[in-house]
C-alpha positions in Angstrom: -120.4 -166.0 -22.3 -120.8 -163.7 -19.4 -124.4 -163.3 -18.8 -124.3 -161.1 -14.9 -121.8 -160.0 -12.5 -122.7 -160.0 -8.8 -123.3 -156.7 -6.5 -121.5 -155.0 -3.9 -122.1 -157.3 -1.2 -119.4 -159.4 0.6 -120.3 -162.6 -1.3 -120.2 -162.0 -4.9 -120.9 -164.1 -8.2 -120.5 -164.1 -11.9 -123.4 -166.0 -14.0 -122.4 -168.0 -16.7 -124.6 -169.6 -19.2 -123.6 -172.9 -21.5 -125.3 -174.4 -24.1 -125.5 -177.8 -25.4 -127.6 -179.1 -27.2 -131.2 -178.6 -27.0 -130.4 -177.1 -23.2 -129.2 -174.1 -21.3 -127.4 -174.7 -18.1 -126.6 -171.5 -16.2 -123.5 -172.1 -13.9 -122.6 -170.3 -10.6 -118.9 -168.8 -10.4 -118.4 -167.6 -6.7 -116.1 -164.7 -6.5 -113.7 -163.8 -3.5 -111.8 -161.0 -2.9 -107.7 -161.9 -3.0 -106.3 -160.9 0.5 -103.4 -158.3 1.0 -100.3 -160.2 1.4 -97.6 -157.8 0.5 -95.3 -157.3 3.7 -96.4 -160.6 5.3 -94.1 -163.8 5.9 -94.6 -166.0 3.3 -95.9 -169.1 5.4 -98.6 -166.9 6.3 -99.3 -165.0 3.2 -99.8 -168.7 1.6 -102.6 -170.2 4.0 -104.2 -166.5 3.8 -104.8 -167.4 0.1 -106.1 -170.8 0.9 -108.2 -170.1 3.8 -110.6 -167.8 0.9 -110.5 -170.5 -1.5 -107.4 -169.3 -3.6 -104.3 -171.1 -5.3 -100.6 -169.7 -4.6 -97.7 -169.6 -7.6 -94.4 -168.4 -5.9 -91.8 -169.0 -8.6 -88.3 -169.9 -7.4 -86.5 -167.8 -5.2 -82.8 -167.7 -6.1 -81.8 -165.6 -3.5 -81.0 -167.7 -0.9 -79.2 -170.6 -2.9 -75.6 -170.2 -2.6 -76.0 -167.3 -0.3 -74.0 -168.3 3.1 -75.2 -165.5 4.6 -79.1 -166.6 4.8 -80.3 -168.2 7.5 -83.7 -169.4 6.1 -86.3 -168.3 8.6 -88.0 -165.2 7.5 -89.1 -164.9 3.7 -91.6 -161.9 3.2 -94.2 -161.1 0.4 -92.9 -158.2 -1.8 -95.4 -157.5 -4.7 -98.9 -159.5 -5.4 -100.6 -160.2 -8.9 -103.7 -159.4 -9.1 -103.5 -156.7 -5.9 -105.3 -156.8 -2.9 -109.2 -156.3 -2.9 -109.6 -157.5 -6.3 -112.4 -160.1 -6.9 -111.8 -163.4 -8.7 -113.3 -166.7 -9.2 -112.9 -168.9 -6.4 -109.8 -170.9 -7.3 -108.0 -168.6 -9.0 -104.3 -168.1 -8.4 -102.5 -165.4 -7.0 -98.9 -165.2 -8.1 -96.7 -163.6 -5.4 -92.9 -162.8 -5.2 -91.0 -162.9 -2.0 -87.7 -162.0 -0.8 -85.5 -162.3 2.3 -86.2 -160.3 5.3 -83.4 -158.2 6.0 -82.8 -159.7 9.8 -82.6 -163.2 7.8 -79.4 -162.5 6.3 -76.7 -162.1 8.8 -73.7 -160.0 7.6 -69.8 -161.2 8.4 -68.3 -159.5 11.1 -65.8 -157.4 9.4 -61.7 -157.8 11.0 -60.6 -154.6 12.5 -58.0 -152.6 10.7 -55.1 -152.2 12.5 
């Protein structure tokens, strides 16, 4: 049960209170805001989560297996869960999905016609 949210300031909390028992405990749930990672390379997007105190789920990215064309250094953020701003308990996890840049994936040269 959900007994206060937390203001406007940087810091915020949530207030939760337990009971067992005879006794009521009242536990403090720091909040963060989750950081805007859409359009940054993944590597960095991923210790910008940790450094506020979040978790990261990146589910598999197919794209580059079996792809020939990829060269594997530039993977970049493409949509965030929940968005930027938001505030969530500390430890929460952000689930992001990520793509290939487009300079990663390095196109055949085509043969002339002739």
């Amino acid at each position: 049960m959900v007994a206060g949210c937390g203001g406007s300031s940087g810091g915020s909390s949530t207030t939760a209170t337990t009971t067992g028992g005879d006794t009521t405990q009242a536990v403090h749930i720091e909040k963060v805001r989750v950081p805007h990672l859409v359009g940054e390379r993944f590597g960095q997007a991923v210790r910008d989560v940790e450094r506020v105190g979040l978790e990261q789920h990146a589910p598999a990215f197919t794209g580059t297996v079996g792809n020939p064309h990829y060269n594997g250094h530039c993977q970049k953020i493409l949509h965030q869960t929940p968005p930027p701003g938001t505030r969530v308990p500390k430890g929460s996890t952000v689930s992001i999905v990520y793509g290939v840049c487009p300079k990663a994936i390095q196109h055949p040269r085509r043969k002339p016609h002739g």
